[in-house]
C-alpha positions as CSV (number, residue, x, y, z in Angstrom):
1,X,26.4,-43.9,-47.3
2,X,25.7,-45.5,-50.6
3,X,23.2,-48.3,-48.3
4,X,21.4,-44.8,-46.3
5,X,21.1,-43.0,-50.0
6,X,19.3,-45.8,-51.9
7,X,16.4,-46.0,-50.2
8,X,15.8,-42.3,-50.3
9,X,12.3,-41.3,-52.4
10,X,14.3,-37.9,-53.9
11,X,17.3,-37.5,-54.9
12,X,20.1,-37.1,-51.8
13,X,22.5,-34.2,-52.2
14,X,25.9,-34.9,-50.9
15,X,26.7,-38.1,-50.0
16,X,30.2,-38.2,-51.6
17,X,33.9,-38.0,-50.6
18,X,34.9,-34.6,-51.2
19,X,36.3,-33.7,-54.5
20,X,39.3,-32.3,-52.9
21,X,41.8,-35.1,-51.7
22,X,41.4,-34.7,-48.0
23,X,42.9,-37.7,-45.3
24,X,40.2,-39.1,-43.3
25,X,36.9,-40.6,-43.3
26,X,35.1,-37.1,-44.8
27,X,31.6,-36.7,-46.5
28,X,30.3,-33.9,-48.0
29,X,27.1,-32.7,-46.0
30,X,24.3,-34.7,-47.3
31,X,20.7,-34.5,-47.2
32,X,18.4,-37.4,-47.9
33,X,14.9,-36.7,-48.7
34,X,11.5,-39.2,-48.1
35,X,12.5,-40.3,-45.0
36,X,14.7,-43.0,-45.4
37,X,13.6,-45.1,-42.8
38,X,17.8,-46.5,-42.2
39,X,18.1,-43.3,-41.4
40,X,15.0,-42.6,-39.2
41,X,16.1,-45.9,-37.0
42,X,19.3,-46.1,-36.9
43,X,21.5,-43.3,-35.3
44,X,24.1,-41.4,-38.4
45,X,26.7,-39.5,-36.9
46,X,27.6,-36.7,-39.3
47,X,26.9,-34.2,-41.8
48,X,23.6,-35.8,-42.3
49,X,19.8,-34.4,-42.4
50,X,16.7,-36.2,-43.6
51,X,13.9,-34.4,-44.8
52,X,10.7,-36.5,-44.0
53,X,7.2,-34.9,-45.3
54,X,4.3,-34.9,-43.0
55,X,0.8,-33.8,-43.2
56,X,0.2,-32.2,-39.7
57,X,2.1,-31.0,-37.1
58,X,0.6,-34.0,-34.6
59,X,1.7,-35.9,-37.8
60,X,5.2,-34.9,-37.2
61,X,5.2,-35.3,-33.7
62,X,3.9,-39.0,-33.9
63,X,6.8,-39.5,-36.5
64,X,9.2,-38.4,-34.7
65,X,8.2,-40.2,-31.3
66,X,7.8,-43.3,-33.3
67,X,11.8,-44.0,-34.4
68,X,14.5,-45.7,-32.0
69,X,16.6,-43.4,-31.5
70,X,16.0,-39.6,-30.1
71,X,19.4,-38.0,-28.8
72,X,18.4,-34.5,-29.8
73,X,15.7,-32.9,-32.0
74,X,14.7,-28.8,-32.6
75,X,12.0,-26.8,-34.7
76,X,12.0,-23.8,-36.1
77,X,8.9,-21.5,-36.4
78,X,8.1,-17.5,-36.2
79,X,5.3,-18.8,-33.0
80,X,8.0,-19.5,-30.0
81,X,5.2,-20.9,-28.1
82,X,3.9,-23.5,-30.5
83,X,7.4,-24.5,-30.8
84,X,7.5,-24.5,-26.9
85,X,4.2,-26.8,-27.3
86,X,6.0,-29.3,-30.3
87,X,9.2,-29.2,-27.3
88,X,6.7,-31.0,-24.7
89,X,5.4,-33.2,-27.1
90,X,8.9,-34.5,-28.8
91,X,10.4,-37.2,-26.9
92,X,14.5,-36.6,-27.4
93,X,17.2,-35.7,-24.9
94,X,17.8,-32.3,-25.9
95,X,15.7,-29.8,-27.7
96,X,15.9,-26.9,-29.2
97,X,13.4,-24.1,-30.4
98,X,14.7,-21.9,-32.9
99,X,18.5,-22.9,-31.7
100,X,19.9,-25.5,-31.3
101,X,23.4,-25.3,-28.8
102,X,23.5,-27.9,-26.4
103,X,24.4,-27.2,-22.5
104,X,27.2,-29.8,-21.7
105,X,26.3,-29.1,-17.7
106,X,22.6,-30.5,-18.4
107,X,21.5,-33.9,-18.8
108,X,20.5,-34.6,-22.1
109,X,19.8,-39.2,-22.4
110,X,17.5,-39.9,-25.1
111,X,15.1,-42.9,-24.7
112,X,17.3,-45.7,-26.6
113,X,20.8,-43.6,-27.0
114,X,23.3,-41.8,-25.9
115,X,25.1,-41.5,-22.2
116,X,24.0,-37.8,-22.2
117,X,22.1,-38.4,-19.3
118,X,24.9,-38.6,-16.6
119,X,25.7,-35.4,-16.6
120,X,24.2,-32.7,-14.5
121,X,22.8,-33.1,-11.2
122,X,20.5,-35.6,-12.4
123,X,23.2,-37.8,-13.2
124,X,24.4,-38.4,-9.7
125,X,21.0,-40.3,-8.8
126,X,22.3,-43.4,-9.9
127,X,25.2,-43.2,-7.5
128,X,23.1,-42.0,-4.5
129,X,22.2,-44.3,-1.9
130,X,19.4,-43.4,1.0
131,X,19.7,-44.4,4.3
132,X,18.6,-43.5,7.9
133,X,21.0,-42.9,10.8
134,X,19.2,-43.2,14.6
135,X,21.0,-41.9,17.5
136,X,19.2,-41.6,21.0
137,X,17.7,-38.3,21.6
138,X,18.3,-36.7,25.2
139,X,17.0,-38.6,28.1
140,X,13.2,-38.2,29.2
141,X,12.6,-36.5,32.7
């Protein structure tokens, strides 16, 4: 965590074992501000958000299009349709607008991770073969 924090332009909250003594590999939730570009192109699984500024919203499109990974991705706005628009624009696996809970029965592959994209009917492409099977029709008179 210490190597994702140092980068960041503003201060990170978080980013710390907890306080209390807890087993495991634990974090608190963290949030890492100025787009910390470990962050942006590698994939942290976790209590993790990065807060990346942007000037427009074509701005934030093109950033987010623009990094490696891309598993899942959502917006939040009072205009569902103009989230509906960023949703067609953003190129993740899964996306949410004004939610985000994922559908385990649908596909949801990014472009460079995750295996998300077996599931669902779309899934069973890969392990479908065409072929053609002739038999004689009836006899001609």
């Amino acid at each position: 965590m210490r190597r994702l924090a140092a980068p960041a332009a503003a201060g990170p909250a978080g980013g710390r074992r907890p306080a209390a003594p807890v087993r495991g590999y634990y974090y608190e939730p963290t949030v890492l501000a100025g787009g910390c570009a470990t962050v942006l192109d590698e994939e942290v699984f976790g209590p993790v958000v990065t807060v990346v500024p942007y000037a427009t919203e074509t701005d934030a499109v093109d950033i987010v299009n623009s990094w490696g990974c891309g598993l899942a991705g959502s917006v939040w706005t009072t205009d569902p349709h103009r989230g509906l628009g960023i949703a067609r624009r953003v190129r993740t696996g899964t996306f949410g607008v004004n939610l985000y809970v994922p559908e385990l029965g649908a596909p949801w592959g990014s472009r460079a991770t995750g295996h998300g994209g077996s599931y669902g009917p779309e899934g069973l492409e890969s392990y479908r073969q065409s072929r053609s099977v002739l038999i004689p029709g009836p006899a001609a008179n």
